[in-house]
BALOBA-1460 file (C-alpha; in Angstrom, 3 decimals):
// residues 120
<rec num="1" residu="x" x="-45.236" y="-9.445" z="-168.753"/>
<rec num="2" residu="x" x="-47.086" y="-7.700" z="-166.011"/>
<rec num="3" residu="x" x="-50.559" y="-8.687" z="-167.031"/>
<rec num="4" residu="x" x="-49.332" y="-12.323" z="-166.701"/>
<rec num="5" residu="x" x="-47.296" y="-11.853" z="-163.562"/>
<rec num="6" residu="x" x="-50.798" y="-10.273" z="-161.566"/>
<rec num="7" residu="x" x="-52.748" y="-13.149" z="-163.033"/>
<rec num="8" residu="x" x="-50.511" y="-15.536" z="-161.887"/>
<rec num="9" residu="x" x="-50.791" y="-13.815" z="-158.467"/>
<rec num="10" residu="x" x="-54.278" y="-13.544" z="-158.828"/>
<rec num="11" residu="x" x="-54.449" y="-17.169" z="-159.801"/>
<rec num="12" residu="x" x="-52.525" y="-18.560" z="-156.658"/>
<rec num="13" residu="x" x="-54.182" y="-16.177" z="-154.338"/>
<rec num="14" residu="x" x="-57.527" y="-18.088" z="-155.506"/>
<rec num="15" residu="x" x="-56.104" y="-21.583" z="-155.585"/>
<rec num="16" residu="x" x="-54.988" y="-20.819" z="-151.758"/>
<rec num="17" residu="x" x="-57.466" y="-18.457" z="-150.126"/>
<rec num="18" residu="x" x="-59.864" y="-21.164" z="-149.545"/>
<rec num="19" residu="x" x="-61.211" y="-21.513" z="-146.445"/>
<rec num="20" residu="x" x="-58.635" y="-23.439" z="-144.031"/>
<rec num="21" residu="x" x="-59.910" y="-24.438" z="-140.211"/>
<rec num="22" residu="x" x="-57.531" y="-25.617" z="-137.553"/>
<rec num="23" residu="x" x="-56.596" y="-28.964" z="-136.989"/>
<rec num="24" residu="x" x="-55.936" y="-28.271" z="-133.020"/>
<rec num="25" residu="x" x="-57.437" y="-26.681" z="-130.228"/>
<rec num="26" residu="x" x="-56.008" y="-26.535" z="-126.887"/>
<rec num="27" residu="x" x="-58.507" y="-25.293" z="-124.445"/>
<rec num="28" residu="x" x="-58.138" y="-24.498" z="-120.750"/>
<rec num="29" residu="x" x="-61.053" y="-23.721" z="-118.202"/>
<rec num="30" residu="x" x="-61.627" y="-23.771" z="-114.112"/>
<rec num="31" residu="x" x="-64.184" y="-26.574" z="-112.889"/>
<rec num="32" residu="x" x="-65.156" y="-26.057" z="-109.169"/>
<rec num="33" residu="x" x="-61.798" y="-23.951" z="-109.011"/>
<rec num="34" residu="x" x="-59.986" y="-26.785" z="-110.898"/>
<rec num="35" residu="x" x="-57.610" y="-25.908" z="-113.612"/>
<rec num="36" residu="x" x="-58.935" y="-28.577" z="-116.028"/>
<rec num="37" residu="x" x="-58.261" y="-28.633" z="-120.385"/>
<rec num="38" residu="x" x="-59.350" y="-30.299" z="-123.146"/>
<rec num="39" residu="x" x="-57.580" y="-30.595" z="-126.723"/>
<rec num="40" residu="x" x="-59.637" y="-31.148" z="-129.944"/>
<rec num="41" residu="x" x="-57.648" y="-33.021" z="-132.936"/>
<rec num="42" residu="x" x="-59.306" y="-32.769" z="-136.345"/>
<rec num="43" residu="x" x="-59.531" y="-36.198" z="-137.755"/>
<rec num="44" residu="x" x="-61.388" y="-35.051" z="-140.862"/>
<rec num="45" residu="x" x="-63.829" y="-32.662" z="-142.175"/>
<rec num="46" residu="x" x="-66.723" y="-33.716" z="-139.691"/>
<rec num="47" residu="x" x="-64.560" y="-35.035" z="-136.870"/>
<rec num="48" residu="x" x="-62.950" y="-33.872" z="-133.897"/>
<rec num="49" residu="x" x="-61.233" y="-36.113" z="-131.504"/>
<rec num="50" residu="x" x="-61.589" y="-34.521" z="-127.988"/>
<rec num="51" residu="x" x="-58.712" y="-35.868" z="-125.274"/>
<rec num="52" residu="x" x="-59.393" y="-34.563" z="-121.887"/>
<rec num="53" residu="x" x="-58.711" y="-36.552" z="-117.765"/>
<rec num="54" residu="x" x="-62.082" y="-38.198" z="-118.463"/>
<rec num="55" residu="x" x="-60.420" y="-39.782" z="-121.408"/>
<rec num="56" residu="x" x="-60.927" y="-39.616" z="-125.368"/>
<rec num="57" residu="x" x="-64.230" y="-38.984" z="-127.468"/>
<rec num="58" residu="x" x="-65.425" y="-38.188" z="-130.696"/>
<rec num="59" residu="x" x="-67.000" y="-35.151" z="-131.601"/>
<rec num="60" residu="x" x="-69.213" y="-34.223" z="-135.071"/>
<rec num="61" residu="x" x="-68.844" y="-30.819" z="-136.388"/>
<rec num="62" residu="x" x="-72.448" y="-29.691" z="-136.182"/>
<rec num="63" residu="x" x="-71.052" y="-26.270" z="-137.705"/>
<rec num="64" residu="x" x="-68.224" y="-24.373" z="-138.951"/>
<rec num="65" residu="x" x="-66.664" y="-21.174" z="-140.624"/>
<rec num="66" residu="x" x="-63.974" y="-19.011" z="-140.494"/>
<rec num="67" residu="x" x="-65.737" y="-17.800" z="-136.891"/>
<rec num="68" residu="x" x="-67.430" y="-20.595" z="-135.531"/>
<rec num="69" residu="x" x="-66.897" y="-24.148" z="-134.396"/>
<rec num="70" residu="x" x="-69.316" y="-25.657" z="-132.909"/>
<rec num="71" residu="x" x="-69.393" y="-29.730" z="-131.771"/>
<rec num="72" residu="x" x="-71.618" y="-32.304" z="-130.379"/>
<rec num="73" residu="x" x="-71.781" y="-35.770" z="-129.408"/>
<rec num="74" residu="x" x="-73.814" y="-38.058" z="-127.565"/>
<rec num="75" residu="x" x="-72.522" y="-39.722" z="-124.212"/>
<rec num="76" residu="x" x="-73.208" y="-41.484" z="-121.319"/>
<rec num="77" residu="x" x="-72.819" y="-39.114" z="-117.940"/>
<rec num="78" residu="x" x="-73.411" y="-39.765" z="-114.461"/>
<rec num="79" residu="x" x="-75.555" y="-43.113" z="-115.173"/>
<rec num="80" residu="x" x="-77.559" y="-41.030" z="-117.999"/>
<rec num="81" residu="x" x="-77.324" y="-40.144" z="-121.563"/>
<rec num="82" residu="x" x="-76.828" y="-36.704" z="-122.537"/>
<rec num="83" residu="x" x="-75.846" y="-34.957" z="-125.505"/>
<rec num="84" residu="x" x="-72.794" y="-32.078" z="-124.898"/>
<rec num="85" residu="x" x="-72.205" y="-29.160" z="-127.395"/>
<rec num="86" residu="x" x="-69.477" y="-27.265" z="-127.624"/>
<rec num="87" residu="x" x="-69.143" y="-23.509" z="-128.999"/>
<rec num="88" residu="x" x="-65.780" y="-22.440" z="-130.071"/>
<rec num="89" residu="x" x="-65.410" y="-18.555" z="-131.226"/>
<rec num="90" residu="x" x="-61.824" y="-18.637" z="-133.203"/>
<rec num="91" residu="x" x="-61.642" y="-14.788" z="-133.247"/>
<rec num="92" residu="x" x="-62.360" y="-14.792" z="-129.205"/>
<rec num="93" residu="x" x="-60.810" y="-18.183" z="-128.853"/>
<rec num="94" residu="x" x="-63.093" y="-19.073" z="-126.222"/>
<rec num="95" residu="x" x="-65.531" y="-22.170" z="-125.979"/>
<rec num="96" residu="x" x="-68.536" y="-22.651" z="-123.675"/>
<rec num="97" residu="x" x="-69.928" y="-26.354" z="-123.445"/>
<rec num="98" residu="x" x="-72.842" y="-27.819" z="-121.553"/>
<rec num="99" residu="x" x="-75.212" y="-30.892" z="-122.300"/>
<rec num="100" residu="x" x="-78.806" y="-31.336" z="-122.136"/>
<rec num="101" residu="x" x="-79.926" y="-35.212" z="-120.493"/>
<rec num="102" residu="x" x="-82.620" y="-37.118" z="-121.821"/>
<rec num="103" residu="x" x="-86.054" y="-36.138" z="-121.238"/>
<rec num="104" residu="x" x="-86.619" y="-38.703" z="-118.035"/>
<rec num="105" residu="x" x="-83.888" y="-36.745" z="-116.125"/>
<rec num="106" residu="x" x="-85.421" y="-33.747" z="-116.969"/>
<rec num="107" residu="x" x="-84.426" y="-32.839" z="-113.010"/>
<rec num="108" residu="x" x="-80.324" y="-33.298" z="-113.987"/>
<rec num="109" residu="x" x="-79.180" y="-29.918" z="-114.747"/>
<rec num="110" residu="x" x="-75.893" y="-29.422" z="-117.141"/>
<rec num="111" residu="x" x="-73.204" y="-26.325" z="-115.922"/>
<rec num="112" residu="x" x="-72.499" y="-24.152" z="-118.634"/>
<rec num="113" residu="x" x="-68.586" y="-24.798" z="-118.676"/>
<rec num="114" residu="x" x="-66.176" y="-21.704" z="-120.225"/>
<rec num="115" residu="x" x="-62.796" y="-20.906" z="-121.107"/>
<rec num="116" residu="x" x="-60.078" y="-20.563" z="-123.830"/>
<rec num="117" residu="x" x="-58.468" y="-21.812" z="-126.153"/>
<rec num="118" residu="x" x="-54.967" y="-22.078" z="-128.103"/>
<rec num="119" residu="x" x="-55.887" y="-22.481" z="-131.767"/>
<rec num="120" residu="x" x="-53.126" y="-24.165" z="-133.970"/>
């Protein structure tokens, strides 16, 4: 009886130790001495739906594990396209973000934007 009550354990443990990632991030930061935030919804596996003042986009998991979440996405900024990535560290819960233009605005330089993050 106590063979099959540890493999049942053992069973379950297995069944429900697979690797879960959040489904919300709620992320907070200071632009030019702004409080601004952010959150990120998971809409599935490889997308993130980010909701911010500037309104709603969505983002492609480039990356993730139990550590690291890391996003991208193409967009149009300032009258040029760019593409933005985001780094989120779950154990820190801190993201840094920043985009690089297209090559013929080579002069448009991206701030490297930081903060943290609630992770539910």
């Amino acid at each position: 009886m106590r063979k099959l009550l540890i493999l049942t354990t053992l069973i379950f443990s297995l069944m429900f130790s697979s690797t879960s990632f959040a489904e919300k991030f709620i992320c907070s930061y200071l632009y030019k001495k702004e409080p601004r935030s952010f959150t990120l919804d998971r809409k599935s596996n490889q997308l993130f739906e980010e909701n911010s003042i500037g309104g709603s986009n969505n983002l492609k998991v480039l990356f993730e594990d139990e550590k690291y979440l890391i996003l991208g996405m193409i967009g149009r900024f300032d009258g040029y396209d760019a593409y933005a990535v985001t780094f989120i560290d779950k154990n820190l819960k801190h993201f840094q973000t920043s985009a690089i233009s297209e090559p013929k605005y080579k002069e448009k330089g991206f701030e490297v934007i930081s903060g943290d993050c609630l992770i539910h």
